[in-house]
C-alpha positions as CSV (number, residue, x, y, z in Angstrom):
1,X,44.8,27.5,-3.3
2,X,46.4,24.4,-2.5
3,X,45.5,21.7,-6.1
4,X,43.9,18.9,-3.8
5,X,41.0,21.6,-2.3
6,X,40.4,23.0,-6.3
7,X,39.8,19.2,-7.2
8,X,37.2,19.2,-4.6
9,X,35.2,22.4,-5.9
10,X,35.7,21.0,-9.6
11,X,33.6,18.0,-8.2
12,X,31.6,19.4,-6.2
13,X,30.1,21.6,-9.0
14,X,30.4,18.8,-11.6
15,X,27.9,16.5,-9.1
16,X,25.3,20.1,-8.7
17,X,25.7,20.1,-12.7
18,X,24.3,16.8,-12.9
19,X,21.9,17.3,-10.4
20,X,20.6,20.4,-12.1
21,X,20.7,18.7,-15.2
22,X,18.8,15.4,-13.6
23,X,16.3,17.7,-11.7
24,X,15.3,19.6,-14.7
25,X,15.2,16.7,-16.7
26,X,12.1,15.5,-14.5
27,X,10.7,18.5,-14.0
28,X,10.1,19.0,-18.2
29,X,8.9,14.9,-17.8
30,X,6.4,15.7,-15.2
31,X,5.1,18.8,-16.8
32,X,5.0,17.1,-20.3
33,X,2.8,14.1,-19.2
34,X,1.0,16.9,-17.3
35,X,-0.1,18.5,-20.8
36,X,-0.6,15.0,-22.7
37,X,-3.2,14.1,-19.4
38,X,-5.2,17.7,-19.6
39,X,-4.0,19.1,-16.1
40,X,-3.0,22.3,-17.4
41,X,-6.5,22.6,-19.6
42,X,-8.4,25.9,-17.7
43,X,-11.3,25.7,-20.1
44,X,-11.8,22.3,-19.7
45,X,-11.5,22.4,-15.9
46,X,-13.7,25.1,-15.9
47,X,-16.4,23.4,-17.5
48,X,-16.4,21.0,-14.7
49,X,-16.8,23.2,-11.6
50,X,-20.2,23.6,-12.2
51,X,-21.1,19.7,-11.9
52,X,-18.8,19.5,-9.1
53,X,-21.3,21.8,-7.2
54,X,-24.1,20.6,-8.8
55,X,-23.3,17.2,-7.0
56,X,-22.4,18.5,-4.0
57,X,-26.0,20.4,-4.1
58,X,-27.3,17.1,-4.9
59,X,-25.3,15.7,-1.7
60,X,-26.6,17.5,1.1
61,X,-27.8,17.2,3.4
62,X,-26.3,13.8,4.0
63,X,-28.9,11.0,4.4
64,X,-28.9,8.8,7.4
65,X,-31.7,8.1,7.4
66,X,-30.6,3.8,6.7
67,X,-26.9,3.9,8.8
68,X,-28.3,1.2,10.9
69,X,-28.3,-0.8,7.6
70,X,-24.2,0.1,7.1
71,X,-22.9,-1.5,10.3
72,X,-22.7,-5.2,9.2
73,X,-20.7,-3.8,6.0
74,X,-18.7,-1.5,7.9
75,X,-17.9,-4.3,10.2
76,X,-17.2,-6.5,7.1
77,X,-15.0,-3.9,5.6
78,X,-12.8,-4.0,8.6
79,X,-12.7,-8.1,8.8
80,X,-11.7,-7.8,5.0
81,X,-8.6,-5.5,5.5
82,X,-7.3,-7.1,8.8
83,X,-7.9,-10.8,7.2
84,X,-6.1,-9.6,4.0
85,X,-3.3,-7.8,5.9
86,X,-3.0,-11.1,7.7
87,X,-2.5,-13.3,5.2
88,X,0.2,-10.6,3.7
89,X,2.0,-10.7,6.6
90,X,2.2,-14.9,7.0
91,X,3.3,-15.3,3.6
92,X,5.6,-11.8,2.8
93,X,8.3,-12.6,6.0
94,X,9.2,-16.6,4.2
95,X,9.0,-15.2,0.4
96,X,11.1,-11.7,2.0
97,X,13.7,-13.9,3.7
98,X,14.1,-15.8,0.0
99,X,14.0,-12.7,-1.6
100,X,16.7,-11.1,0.0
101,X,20.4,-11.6,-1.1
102,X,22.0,-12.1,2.0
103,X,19.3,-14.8,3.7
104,X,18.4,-16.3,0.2
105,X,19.9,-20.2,0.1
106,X,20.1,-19.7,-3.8
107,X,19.9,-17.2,-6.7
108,X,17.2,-19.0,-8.8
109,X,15.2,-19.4,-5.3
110,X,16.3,-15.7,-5.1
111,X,15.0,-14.8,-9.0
112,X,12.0,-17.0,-8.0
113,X,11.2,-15.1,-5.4
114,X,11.7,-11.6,-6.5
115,X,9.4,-12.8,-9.7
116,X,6.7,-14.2,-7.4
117,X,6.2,-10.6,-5.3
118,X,6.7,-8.6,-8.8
119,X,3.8,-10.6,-10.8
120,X,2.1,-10.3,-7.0
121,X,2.6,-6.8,-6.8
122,X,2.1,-5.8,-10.7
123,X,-1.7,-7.1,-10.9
124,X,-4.0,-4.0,-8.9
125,X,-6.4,-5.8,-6.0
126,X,-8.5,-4.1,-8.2
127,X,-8.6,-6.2,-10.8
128,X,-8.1,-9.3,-8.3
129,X,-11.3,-8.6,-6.9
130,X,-13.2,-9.0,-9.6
131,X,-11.5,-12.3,-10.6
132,X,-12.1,-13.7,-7.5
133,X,-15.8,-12.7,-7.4
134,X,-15.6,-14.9,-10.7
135,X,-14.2,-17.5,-8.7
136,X,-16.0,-18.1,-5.7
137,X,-19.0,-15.6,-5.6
138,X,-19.5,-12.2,-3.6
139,X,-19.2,-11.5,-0.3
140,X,-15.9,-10.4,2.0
141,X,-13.8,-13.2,0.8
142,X,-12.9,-12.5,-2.8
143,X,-12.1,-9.2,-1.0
144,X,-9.6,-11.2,1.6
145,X,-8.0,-12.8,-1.2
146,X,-7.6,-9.6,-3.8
147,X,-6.0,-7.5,-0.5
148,X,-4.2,-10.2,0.7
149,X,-2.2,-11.9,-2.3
150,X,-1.5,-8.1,-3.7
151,X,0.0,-6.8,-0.3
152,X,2.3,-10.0,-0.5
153,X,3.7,-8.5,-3.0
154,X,4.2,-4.8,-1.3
155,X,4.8,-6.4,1.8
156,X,7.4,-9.0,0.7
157,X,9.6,-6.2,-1.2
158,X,9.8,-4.1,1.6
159,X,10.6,-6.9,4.1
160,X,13.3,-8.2,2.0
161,X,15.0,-4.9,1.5
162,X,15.4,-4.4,5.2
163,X,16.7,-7.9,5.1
164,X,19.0,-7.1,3.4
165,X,19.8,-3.8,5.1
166,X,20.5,-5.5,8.2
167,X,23.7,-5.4,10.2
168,X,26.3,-8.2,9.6
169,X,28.2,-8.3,12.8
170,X,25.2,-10.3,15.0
171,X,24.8,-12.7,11.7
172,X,28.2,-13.2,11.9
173,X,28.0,-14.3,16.0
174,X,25.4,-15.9,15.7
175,X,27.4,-18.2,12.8
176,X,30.6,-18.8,14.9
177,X,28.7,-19.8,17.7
178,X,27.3,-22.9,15.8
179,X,23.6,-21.7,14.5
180,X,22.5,-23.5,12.1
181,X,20.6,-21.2,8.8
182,X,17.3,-21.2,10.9
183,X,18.9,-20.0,14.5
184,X,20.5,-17.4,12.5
185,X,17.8,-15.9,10.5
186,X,15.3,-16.0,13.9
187,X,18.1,-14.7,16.2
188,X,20.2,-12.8,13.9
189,X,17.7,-11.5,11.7
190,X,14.5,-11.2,13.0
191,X,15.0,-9.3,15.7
192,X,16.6,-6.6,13.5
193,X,13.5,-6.3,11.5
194,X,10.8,-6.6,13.5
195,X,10.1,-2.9,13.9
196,X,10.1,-2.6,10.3
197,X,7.7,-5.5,9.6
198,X,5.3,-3.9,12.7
199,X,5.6,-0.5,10.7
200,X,4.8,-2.2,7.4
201,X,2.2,-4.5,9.1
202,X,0.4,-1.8,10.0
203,X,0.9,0.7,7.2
204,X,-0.4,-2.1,5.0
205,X,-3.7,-2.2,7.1
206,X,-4.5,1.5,6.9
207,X,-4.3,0.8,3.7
208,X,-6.1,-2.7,3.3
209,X,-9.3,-0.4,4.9
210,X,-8.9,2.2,2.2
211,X,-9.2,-0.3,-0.5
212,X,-11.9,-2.6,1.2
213,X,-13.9,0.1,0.1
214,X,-13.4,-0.4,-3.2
215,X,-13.0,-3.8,-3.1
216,X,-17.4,-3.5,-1.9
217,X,-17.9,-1.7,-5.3
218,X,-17.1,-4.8,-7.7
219,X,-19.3,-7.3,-5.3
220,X,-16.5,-8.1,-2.5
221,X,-19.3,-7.1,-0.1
222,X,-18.6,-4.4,2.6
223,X,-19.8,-1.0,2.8
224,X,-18.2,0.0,-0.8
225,X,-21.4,-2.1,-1.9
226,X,-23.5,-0.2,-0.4
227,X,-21.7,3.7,-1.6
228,X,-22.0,1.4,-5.3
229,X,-25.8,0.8,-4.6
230,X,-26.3,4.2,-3.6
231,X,-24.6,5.5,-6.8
232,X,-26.6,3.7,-9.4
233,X,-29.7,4.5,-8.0
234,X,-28.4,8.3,-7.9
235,X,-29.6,8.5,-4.0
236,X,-26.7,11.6,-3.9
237,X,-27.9,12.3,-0.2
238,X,-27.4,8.7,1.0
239,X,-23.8,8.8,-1.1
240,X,-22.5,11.7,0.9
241,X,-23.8,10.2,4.2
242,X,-21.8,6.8,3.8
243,X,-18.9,9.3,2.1
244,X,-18.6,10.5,5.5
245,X,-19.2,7.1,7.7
246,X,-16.0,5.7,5.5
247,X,-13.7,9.4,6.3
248,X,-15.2,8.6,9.9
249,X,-13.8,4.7,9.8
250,X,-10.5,5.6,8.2
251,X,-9.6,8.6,10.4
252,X,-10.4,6.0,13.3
253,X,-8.3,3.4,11.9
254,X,-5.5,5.5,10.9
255,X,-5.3,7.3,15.0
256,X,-5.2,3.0,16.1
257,X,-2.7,3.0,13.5
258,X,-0.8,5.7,15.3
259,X,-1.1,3.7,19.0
260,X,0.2,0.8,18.0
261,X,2.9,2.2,16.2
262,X,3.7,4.0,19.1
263,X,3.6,0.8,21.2
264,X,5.7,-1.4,18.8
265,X,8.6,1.3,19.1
């Protein structure tokens, strides 16, 4: 065998070594921090089955008996996550193009950038929410401005990756034709993108409804206020009927989802 094709096998198997190596080396992580956490504790699991159908005996039949009452949250919880998503989208595409290497006009406006949508990103909506409920009372707009300054963060990092994974050759026609910086990022770059800001955009919003919910569990209004009211006062019946009017919501959100995707392409 001629040397230049045993080279090749010799790397070939040296690069499924490491990859062995690298795979198994997760592997052993994931099932370690799976022990420390208690996934892998039968008896302990076991002891919980039986108030997992207790609850769920508690549950049912679901009570409608109020749904009338949910609308006006329900409604609220969608305004919250297209608001939020919004205001995601307005700020992430400016702070993406400064983010990304190849649109930024600077590397501290670059570093400044990147740190903005990491400290954006790093604090949960979660926790957000219930500062802004500190801030200016309940109702849906501490829940706009938890969703909405945490998916600038999520939504600025991916925008300014597929910045920066755009193709150089219109960038470059677009420069040696005359454009100034602005021309070429809205005629060079834009138009590259858009399809992955409409995926993201939208992506974002599924998601924006999923956490509205919870956002209505620490006072941001919306029908997680109501699945929060229903919990403390132990109404199990009325818990599993709004448990099912929010799978209902989401699975109606997530097929628009799937439309306008479809229509963006």
């Amino acid at each position: 065998m001629p040397q230049e094709y045993t080279d090749i096998l010799v790397e070939q198997q040296r690069r499924w070594r490491k990859t062995l190596a690298l795979t198994a080396g997760i592997v052993t992580l994931v099932i370690g921090f799976s022990f420390y956490t208690g996934l892998f504790d039968p008896q302990r699991l076991s002891e919980g089955i039986p108030s997992v159908i207790s609850l769920m005996a508690e549950g049912s039949p679901p009570d409608f008996s109020t749904a009338g009452t949910w609308l006006k949250p329900l409604f609220d919880t969608l305004a919250m996550s297209i608001a939020g998503t919004a205001i995601a989208v307005f700020f992430s595409v400016p702070l993406g193009l400064l983010a990304a290497r190849n649109t930024t006009p600077h590397p501290i406006v670059y570093q400044m950038a990147r740190t903005i949508l990491n400290g954006l990103r790093s604090v949960p909506e979660l926790i957000m929410g219930i500062l802004f409920v500190a801030a200016v009372g309940f109702g849906a707009l501490p829940g706009v401005l938890a969703l909405g300054l945490h998916s600038i963060g999520m939504v600025g990092k991916f925008i300014s990756e597929a910045i920066e994974h755009v193709a150089d050759e219109p960038l470059e026609a677009t420069r040696s034709a005359g454009a100034t910086p602005l021309q070429v990022i809205t005629h060079g770059v834009l138009p590259q993108v858009f399809p992955q800001i409409s995926d993201v955009t939208i992506y974002r919003w599924e998601y924006n409804f999923r956490a509205s919910t919870v956002m209505g569990m620490v006072g941001a209004g919306g029908i997680g206020f109501e699945l929060m009211g229903s919990l403390r006062l132990m109404q199990y019946q009325e818990v599993s009927a709004i448990l099912l009017v929010i799978l209902g919501a989401v699975t109606m959100v997530d097929a628009i989802g799937i439309h306008l995707r479809k229509r963006f392409k």
